[in-house]
N, CA, C and O atoms as a Tripos MOL2 file, in Angstrom:
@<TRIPOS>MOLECULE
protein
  208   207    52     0     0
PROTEIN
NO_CHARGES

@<TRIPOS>ATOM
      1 N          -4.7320   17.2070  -11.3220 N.3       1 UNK1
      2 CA         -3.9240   16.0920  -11.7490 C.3       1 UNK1
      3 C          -4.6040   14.8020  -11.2960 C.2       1 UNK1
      4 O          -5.1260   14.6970  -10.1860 O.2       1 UNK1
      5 N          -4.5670   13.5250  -12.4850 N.am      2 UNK2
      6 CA         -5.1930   12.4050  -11.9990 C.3       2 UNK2
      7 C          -4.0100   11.4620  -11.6650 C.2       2 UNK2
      8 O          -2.9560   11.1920  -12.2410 O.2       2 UNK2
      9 N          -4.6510   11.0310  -10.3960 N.am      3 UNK3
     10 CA         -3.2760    9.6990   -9.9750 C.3       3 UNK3
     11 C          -3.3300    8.8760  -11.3450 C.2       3 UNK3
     12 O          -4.3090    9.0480  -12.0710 O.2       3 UNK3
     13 N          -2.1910    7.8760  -11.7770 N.am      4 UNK4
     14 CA         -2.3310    6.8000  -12.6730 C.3       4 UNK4
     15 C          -2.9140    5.6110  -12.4830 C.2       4 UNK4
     16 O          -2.5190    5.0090  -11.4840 O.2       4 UNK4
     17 N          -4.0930    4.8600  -13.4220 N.am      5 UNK5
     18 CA         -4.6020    3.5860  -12.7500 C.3       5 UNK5
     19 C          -3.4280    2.4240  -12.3220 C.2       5 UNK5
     20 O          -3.7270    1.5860  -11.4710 O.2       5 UNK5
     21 N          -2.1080    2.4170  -12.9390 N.am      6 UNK6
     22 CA         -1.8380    1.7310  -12.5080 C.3       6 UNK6
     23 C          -0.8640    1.3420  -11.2260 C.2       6 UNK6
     24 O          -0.6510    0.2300  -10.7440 O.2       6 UNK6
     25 N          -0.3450    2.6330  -10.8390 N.am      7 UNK7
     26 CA          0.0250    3.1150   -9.7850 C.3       7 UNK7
     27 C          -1.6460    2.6130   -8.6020 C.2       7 UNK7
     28 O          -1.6650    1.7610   -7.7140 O.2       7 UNK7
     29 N          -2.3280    3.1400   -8.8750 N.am      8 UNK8
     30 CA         -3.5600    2.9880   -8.0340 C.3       8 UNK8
     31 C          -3.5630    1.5360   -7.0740 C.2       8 UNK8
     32 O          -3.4270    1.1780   -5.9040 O.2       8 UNK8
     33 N          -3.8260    0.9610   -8.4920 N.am      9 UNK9
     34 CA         -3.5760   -0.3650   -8.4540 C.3       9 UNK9
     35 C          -2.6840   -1.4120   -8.0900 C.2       9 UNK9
     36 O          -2.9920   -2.5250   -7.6650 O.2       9 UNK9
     37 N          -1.4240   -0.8990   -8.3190 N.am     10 UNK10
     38 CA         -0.6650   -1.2330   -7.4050 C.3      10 UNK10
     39 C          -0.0760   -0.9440   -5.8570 C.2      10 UNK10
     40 O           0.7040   -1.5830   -5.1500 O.2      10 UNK10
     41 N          -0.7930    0.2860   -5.6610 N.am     11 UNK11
     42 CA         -0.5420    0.6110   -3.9330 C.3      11 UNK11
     43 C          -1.7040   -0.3550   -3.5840 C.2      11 UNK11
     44 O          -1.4280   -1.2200   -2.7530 O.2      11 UNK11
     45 N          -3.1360   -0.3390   -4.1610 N.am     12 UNK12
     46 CA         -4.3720   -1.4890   -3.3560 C.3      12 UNK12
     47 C          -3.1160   -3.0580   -3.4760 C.2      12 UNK12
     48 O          -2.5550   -3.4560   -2.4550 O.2      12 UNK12
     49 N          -2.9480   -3.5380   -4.4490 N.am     13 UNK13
     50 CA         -2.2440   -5.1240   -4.3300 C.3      13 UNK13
     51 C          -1.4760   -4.8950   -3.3160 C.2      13 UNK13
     52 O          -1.7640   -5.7480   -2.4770 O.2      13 UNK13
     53 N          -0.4130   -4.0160   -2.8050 N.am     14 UNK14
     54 CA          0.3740   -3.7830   -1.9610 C.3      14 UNK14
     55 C          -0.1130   -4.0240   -0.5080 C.2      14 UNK14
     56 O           0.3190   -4.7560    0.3820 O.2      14 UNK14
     57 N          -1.0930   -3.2180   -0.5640 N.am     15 UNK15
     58 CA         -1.7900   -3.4640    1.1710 C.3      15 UNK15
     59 C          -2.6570   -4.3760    1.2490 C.2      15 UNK15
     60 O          -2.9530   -5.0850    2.2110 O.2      15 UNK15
     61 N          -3.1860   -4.3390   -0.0970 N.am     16 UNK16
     62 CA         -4.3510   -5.8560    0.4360 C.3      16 UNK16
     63 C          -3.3310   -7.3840    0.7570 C.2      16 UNK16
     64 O          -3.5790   -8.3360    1.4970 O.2      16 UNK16
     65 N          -2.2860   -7.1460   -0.0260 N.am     17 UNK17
     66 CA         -1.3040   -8.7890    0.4530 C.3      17 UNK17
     67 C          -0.7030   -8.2710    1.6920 C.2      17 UNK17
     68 O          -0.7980   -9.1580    2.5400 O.2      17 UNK17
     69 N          -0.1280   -7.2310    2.1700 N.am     18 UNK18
     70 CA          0.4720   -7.1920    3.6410 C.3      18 UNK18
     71 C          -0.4970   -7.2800    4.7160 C.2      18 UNK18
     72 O          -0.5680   -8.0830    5.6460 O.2      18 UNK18
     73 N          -1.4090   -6.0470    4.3270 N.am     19 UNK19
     74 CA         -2.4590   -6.2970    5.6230 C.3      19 UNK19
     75 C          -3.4750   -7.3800    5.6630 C.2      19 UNK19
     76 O          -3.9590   -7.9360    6.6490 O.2      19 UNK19
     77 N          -3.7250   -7.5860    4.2920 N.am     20 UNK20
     78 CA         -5.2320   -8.2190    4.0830 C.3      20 UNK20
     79 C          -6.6180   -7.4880    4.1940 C.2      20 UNK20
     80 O          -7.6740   -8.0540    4.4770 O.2      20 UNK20
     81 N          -6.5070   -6.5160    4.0030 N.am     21 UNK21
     82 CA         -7.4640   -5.2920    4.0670 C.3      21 UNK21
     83 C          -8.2820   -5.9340    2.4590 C.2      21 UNK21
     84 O          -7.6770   -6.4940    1.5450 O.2      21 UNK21
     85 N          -9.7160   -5.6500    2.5050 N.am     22 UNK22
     86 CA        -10.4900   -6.0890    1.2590 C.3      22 UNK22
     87 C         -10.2620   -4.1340    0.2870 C.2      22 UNK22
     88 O         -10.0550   -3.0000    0.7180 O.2      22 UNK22
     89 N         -10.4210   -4.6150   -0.8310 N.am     23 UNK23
     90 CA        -10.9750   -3.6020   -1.6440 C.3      23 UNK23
     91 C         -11.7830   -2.1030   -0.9370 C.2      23 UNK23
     92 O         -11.3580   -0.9600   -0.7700 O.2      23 UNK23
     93 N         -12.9930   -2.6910   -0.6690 N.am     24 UNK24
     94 CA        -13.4650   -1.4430   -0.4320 C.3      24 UNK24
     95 C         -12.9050   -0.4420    1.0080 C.2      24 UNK24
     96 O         -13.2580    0.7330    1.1090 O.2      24 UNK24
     97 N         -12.0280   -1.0980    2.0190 N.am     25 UNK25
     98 CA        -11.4580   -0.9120    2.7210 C.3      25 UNK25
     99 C         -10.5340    0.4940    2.4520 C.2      25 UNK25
    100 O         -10.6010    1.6800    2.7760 O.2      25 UNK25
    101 N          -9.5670   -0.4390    1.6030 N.am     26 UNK26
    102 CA         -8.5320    0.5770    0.7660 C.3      26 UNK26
    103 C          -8.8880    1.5170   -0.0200 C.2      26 UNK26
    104 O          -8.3160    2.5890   -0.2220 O.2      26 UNK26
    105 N          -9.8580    1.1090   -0.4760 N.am     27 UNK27
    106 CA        -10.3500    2.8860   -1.6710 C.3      27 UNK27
    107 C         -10.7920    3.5110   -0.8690 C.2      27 UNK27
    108 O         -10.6330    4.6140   -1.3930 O.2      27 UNK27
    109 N         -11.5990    3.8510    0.7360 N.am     28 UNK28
    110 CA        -12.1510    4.3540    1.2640 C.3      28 UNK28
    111 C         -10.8140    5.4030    1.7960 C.2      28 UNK28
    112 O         -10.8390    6.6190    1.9830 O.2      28 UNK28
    113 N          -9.7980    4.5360    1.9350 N.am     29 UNK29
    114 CA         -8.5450    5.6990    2.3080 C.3      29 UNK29
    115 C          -8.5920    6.9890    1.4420 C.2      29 UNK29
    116 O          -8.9570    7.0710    0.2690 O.2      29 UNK29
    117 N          -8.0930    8.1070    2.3630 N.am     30 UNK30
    118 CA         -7.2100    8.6850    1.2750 C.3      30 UNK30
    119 C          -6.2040    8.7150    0.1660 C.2      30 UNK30
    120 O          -5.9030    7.5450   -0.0680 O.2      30 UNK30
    121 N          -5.5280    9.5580   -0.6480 N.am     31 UNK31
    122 CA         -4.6560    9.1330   -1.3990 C.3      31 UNK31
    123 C          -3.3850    9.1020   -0.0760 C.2      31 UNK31
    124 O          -2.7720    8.1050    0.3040 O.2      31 UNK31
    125 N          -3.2890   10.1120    0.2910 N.am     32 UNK32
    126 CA         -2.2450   10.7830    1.2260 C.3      32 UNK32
    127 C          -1.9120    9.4670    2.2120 C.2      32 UNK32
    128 O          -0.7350    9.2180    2.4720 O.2      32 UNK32
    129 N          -2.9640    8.6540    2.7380 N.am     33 UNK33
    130 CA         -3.3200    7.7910    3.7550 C.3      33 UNK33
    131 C          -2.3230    6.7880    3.3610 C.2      33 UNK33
    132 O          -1.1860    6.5280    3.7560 O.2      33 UNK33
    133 N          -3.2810    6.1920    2.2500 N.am     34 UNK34
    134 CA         -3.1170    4.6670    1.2680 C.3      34 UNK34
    135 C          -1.0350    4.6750    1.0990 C.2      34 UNK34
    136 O          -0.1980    3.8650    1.4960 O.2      34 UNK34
    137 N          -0.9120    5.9310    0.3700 N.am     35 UNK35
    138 CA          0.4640    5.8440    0.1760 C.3      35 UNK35
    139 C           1.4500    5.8680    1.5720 C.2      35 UNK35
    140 O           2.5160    5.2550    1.5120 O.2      35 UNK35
    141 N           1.1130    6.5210    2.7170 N.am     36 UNK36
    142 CA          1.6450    6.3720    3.7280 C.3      36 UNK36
    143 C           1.7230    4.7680    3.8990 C.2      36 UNK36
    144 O           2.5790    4.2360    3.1930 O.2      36 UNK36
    145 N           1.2050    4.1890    4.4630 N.am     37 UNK37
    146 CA          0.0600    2.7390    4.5350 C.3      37 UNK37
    147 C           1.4300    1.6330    3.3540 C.2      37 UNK37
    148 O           2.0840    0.6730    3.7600 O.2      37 UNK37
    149 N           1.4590    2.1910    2.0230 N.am     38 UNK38
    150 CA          2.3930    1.3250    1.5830 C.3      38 UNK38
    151 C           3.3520    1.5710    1.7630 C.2      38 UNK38
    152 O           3.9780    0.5110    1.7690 O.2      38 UNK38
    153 N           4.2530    2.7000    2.0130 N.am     39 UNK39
    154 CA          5.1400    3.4220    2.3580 C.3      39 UNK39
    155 C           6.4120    2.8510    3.6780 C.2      39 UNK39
    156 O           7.6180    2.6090    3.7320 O.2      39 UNK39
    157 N           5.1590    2.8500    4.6340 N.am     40 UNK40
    158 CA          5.4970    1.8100    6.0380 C.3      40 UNK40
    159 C           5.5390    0.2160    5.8680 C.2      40 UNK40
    160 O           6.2520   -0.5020    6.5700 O.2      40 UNK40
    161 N           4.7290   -0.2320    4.8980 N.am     41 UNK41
    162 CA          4.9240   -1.9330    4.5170 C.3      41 UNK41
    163 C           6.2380   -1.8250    3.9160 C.2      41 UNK41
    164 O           7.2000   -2.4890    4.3000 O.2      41 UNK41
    165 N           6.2800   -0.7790    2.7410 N.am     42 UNK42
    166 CA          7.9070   -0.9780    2.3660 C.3      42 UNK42
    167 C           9.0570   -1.1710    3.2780 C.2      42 UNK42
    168 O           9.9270   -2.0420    3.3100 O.2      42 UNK42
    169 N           8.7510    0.2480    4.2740 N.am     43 UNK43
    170 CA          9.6620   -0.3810    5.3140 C.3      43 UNK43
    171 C          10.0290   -1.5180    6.2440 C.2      43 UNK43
    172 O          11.1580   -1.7930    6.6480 O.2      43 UNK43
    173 N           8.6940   -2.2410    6.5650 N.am     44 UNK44
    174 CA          8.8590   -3.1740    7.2700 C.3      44 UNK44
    175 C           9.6940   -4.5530    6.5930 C.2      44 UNK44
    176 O          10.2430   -5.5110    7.1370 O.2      44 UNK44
    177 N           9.4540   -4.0410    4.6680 N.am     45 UNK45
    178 CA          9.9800   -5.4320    4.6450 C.3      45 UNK45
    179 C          11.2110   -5.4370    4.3490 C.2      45 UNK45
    180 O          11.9920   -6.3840    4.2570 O.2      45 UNK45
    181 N          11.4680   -3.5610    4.0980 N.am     46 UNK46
    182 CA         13.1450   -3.9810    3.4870 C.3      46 UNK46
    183 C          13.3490   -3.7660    4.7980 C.2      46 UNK46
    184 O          13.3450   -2.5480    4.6230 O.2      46 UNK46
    185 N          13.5360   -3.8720    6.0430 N.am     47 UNK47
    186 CA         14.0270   -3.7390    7.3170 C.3      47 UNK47
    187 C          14.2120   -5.5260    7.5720 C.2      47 UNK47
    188 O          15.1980   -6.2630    7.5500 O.2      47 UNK47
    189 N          12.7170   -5.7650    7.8190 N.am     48 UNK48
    190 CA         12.6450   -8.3100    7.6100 C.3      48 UNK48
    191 C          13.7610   -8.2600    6.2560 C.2      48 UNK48
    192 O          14.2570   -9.3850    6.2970 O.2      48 UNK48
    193 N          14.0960   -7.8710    5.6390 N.am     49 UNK49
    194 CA         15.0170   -8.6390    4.7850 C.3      49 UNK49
    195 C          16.1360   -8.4730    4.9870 C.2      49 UNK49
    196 O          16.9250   -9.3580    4.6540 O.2      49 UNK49
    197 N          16.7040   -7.0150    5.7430 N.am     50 UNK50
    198 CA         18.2400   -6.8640    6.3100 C.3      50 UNK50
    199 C          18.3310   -7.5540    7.1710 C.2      50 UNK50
    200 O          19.4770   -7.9560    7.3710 O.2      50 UNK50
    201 N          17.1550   -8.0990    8.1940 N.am     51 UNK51
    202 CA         17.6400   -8.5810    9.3800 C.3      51 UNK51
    203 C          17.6860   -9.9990    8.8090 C.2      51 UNK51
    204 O          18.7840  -10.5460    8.9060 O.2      51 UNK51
    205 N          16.9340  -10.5330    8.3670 N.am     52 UNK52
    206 CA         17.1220  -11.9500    7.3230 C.3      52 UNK52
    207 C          17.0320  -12.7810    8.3050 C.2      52 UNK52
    208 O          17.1060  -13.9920    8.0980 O.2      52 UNK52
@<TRIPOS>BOND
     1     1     2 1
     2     2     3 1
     3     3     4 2
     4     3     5 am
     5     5     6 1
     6     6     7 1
     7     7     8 2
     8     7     9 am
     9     9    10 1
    10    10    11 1
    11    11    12 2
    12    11    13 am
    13    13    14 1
    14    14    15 1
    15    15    16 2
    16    15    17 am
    17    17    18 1
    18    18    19 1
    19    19    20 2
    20    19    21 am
    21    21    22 1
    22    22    23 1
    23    23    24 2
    24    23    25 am
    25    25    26 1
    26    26    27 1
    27    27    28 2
    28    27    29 am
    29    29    30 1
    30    30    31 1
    31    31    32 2
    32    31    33 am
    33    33    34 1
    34    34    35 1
    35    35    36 2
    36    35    37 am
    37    37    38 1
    38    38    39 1
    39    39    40 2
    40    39    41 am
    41    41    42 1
    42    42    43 1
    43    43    44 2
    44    43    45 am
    45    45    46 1
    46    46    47 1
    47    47    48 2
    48    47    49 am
    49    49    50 1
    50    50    51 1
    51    51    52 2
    52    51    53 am
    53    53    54 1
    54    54    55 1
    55    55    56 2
    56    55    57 am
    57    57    58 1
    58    58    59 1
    59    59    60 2
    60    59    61 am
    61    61    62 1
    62    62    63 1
    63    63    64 2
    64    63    65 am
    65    65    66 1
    66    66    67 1
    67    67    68 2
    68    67    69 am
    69    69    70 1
    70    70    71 1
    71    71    72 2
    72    71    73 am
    73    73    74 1
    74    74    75 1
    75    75    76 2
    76    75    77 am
    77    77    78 1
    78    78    79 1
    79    79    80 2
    80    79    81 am
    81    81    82 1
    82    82    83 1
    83    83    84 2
    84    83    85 am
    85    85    86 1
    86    86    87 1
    87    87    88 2
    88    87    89 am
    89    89    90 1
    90    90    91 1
    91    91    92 2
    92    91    93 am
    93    93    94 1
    94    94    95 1
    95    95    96 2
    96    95    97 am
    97    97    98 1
    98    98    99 1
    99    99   100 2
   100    99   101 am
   101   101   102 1
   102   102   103 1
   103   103   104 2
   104   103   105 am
   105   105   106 1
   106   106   107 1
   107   107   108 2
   108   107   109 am
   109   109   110 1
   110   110   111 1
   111   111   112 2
   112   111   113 am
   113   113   114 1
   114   114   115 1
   115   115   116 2
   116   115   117 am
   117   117   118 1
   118   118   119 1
   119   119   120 2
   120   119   121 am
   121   121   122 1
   122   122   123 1
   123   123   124 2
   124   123   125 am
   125   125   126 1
   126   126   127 1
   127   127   128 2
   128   127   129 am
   129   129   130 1
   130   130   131 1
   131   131   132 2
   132   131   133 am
   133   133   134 1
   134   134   135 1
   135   135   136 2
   136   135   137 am
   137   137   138 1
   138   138   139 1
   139   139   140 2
   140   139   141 am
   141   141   142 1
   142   142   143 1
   143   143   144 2
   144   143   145 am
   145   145   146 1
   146   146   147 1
   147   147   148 2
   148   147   149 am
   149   149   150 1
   150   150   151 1
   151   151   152 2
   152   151   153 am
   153   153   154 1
   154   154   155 1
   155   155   156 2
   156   155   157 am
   157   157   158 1
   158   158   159 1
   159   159   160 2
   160   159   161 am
   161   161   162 1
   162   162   163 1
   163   163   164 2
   164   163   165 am
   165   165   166 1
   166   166   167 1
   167   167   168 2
   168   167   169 am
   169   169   170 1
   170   170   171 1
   171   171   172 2
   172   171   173 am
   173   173   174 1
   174   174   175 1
   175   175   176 2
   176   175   177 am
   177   177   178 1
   178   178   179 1
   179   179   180 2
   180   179   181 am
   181   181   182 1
   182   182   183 1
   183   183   184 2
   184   183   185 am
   185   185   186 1
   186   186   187 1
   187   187   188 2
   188   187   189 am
   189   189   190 1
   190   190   191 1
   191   191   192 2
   192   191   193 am
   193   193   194 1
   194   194   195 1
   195   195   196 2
   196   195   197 am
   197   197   198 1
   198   198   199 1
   199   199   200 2
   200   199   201 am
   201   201   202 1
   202   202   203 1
   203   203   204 2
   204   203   205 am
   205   205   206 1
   206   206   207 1
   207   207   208 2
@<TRIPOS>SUBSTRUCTURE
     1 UNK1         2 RESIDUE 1 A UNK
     2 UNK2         6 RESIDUE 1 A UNK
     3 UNK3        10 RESIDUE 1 A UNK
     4 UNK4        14 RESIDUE 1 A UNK
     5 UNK5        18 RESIDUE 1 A UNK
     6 UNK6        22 RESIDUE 1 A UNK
     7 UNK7        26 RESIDUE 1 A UNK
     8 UNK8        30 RESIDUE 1 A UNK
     9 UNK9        34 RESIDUE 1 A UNK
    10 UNK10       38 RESIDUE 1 A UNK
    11 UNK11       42 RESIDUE 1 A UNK
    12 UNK12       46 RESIDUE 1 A UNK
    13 UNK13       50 RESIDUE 1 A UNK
    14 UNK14       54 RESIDUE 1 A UNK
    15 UNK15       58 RESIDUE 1 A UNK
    16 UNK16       62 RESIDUE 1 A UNK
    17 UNK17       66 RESIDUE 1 A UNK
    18 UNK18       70 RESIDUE 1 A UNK
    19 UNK19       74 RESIDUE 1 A UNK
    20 UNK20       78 RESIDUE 1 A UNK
    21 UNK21       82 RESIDUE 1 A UNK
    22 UNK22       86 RESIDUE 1 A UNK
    23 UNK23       90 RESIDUE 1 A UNK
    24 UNK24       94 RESIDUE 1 A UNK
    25 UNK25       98 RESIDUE 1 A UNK
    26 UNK26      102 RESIDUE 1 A UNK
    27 UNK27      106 RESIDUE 1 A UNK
    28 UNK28      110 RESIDUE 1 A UNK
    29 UNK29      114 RESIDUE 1 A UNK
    30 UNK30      118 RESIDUE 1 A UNK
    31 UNK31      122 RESIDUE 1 A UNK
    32 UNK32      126 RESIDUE 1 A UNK
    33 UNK33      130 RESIDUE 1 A UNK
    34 UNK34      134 RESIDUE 1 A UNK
    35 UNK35      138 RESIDUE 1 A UNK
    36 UNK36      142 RESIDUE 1 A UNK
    37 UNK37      146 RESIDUE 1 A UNK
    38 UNK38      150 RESIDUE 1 A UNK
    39 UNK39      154 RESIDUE 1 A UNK
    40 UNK40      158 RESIDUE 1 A UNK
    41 UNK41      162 RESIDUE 1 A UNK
    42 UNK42      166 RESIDUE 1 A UNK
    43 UNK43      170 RESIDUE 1 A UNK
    44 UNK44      174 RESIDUE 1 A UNK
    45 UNK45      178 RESIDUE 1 A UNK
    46 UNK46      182 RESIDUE 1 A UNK
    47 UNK47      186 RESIDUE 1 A UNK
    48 UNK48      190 RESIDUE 1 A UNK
    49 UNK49      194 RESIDUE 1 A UNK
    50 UNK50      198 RESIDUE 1 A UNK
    51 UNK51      202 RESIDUE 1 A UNK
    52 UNK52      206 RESIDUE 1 A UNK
């Protein structure tokens, strides 16, 4: 099974604006990694937005 490009693409925009990690940074992850990686940004921000 192939991941979707645009899924792809949107987990890299995801971490490159939270962390600031460059491109080749993020593709070097795993898939397993990368999605963890956005997974935990999700949390952090819907957590900053309950606490407001």
């Amino acid at each position: 099974m192939t991941y979707a490009t645009d899924r792809l693409h949107e987990e890299i925009a995801y971490v490159a604006y939270h962390f600031h990690w460059d491109l080749d940074a993020i593709l070097d992850l795993e898939h397993h990694d990368r999605r963890l990686y956005a997974d935990r940004i999700a949390s952090f921000v819907t957590r900053a937005g309950a606490e407001g």
